[in-house]
Structure formats: C-alpha cells, structure tokens
N, C-alpha and C positions, 0 to 999 in steps of 0.2 A: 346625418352623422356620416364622418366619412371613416372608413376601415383602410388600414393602412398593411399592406400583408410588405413585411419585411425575410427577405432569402438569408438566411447564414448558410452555406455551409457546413455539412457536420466532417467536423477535423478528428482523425483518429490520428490515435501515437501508439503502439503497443507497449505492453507490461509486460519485463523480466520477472518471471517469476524461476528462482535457482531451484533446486533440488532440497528435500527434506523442508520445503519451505509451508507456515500452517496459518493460513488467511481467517480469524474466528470468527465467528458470525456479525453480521452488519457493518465491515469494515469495509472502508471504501478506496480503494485504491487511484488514485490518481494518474491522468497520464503523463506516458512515458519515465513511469518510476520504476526504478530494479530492486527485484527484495533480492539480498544475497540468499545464496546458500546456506541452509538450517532456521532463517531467520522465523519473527515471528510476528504477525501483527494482530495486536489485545480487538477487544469485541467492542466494535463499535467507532474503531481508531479512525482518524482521516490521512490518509498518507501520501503526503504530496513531495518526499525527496527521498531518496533512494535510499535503501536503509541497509548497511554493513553485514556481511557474512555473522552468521550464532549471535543475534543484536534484537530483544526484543523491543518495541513501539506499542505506544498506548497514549490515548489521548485524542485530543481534536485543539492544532494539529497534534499529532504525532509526535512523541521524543524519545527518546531512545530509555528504557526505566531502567534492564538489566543487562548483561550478557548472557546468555545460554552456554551451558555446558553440559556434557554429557555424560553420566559413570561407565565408565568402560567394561564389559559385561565380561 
C-alpha cells in the first residue's frame, strides 16, 4: 500500500468583525468576510459574503432575513 502525504498550505484571510457586532452560537464565519457594524449572524449560519451594516443572516448559506433596528432609549 502506498501512503501518499499531500502538503497544502494553511491560507489565512482575516475576519472584519465591526462593532456591536453578535456572532450566535455554531456560526461559522468564513474567510475574509466583514460583518458591518451592529450586524448579526443567526445560530448556526454559514457566512461566506460580507454582510451590510444593522443586516441580520441566517441560514446555510447565509441570507440576509431582517434588518436590525434599535428603539432609541
């Protein structure tokens, strides 16, 4: 039997992650994506394109469900 050891490279891209931004549990972020600011990605999402400023995602992939707004205190 012959073993065949194959090299990749491990390629890194970082993740924008903006401010007030809430990652839910088991979502997987993808490289090189930017969550804007306030955004929000749902429990479980796969998010492989950059997702717009107060703009929630949910799914696999990922689509945009709501916008996010906030009452003003």
């Amino acid at each position: 039997m012959i073993i065949r050891s194959f090299r990749c490279p491990l390629v890194t891209t970082p993740i924008n992650v903006g401010a007030d931004v809430w990652i839910c549990a088991r979502a997987f972020i993808g490289p090189g994506v930017h969550l804007g600011d306030g955004s929000i990605a749902g429990a479980g999402a796969i998010v492989m394109k950059n997702v717009p400023p107060w703009t929630i995602v949910a799914g696999n992939p990922a689509v945009p469900v709501k916008e996010r707004k906030l009452e003003n205190h």
